[in-house]
C-alpha positions, 0 to 999 in steps of 0.5 A: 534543187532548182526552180524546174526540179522542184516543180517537177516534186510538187506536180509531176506525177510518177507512173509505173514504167518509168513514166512521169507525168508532168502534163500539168504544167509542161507539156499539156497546160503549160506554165508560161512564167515557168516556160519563161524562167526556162528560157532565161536559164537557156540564154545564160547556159548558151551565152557564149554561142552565136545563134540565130534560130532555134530548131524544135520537133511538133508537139511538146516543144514548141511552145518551151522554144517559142518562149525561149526564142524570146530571150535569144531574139531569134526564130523558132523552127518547128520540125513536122512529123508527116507531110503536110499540104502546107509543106512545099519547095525542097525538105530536109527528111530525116528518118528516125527509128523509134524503139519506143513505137518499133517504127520508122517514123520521118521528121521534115523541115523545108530547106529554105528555113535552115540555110548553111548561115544558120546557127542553132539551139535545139530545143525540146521538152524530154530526152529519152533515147535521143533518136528524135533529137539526133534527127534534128541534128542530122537535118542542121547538119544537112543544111550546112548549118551549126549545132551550136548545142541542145536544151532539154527541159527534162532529161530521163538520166537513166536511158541512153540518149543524153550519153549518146548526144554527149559523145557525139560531142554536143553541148547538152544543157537538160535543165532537170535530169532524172536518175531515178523514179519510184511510182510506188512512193512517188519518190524522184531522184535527180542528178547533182550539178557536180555528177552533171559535169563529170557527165560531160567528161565521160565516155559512155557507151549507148546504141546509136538509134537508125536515122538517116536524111533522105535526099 
C-alpha cells in the first residue's frame, strides 16, 4: 500500500452505497503534510511535463492543487460552478450533465486565466464518472491550451470515468483507485500497480457524459 491508501484503511469511512467517507483528512479537514506528500508524488509522476498552471473545480479540490501547486511552482485556477459578481470579462462555460444529481450544471473559468500558451495539470480530490473533469478538459481545450495530464487524489476504479478520461488519450495518475468497497465489514480493496498499468493499455468502454463549451 501506499502513504494515501493506507490513510484511506485507517480513516476513511465506508457507507452503504458505494460511499467512502474520507471528510477526516481530505476533503473536509484537511491534512496539509498529507496534502504535501500528495503534491511531491504528482510533480515526480508529471516530471517530464511542461506545466504552467494547474486547473481545478470548487470545492474539494482547491486546497489538494494549491498545495501541489507549490511543488510545481505554478498557479492554481479554480473553476467555479455558478456565476458569480466577482466574475467579469469573457468566460469559458462548459456544460456538464450530472447523472449523479440528473441536472445540468456549467463550470466557468474567465479566459484571461487560461490562454493558448498554457499548459495544465488537472487536479481534483475523486473521479466517479468523470463528467465534471471532462468539462475542465473541454475548457483548456477551448482556450487553446494543453492538457498535459489528470491528478486524481482518489479514483472510484468501479465506475466509468477513469476508463473514459484513459481512452480519450489522457494521462491519468489517481494516487489511490478503489476496486471494491464493503460497508458491512468496512473492507477497501484497491487496484495493484501492475493492474493500474494494464489500465492504460486497455480499450474500455464507458458512457461519454453530455458536456459542451458555450460561446
Amino acid at each position: 500500500m501506499n502513504f494515501l491508501e493506507e490513510r484511506i484503511v485507517k480513516d476513511g469511512v465506508v457507507k452503504e452505497g458505494n460511499v467512502l467517507k474520507v471528510d477526516s483528512f481530505l476533503n473536509h479537514q484537511m491534512d496539509i503534510r498529507l496534502f504535501d506528500q500528495m503534491g511531491a508524488e504528482f510533480k515526480r509522476r508529471f516530471a517530464d511535463k511542461p506545466i504552467n498552471k494547474i486547473l481545478t473545480i470548487e470545492a474539494s479540490g482547491i486546497g489538494i492543487a494549491c498545495v501541489a501547486a507549490q511543488h510545481f511552482n505554478v498557479p492554481v485556477v479554480f473553476a467555479k460552478k455558478s456565476q458569480s459578481i466577482n466574475l467579469d470579462g469573457d468566460m469559458y462555460v462548459a456544460e456538464v450533465e450530472s447523472f449523479t444529481h440528473k441536472c445540468i450544471n456549467h463550470v466557468i473559468v474567465a479566459q484571461k486565466f487560461l490562454t493558448s500558451e498554457d499548459h495544465v495539470l488537472i487536479i481534483d480530490d475523486f473521479l466517479a464518472n468523470g463528467c465534471a473533469l471532462q468539462g475542465l478538459i473541454q475548457i483548456v481545450q477551448s482556450a487553446g491550451a494543453t492538457v498535459e495530464g489528470v491528478g486524481i487524489a482518489i479514483e472510484k476504479g468501479f465506475q466509468s470515468g477513469g476508463r473514459i478520461i484513459r481512452n480519450l488519450g489522457f494521462q491519468l495518475e489517481s494516487l489511490a483507485i478503489v476496486d471494491g468497497m464493503n460497508a458491512r465489514t468496512g473492507e477497501i480493496q484497491f487496484r495493484d500497480q501492475e493492474k493500474m498499468d494494464a489500465e492504460n493499455e486497455e480499450s474500455a468502454g464507458g458512457e461519454i457524459c453530455r458536456s459542451s463549451t458555450l460561446d
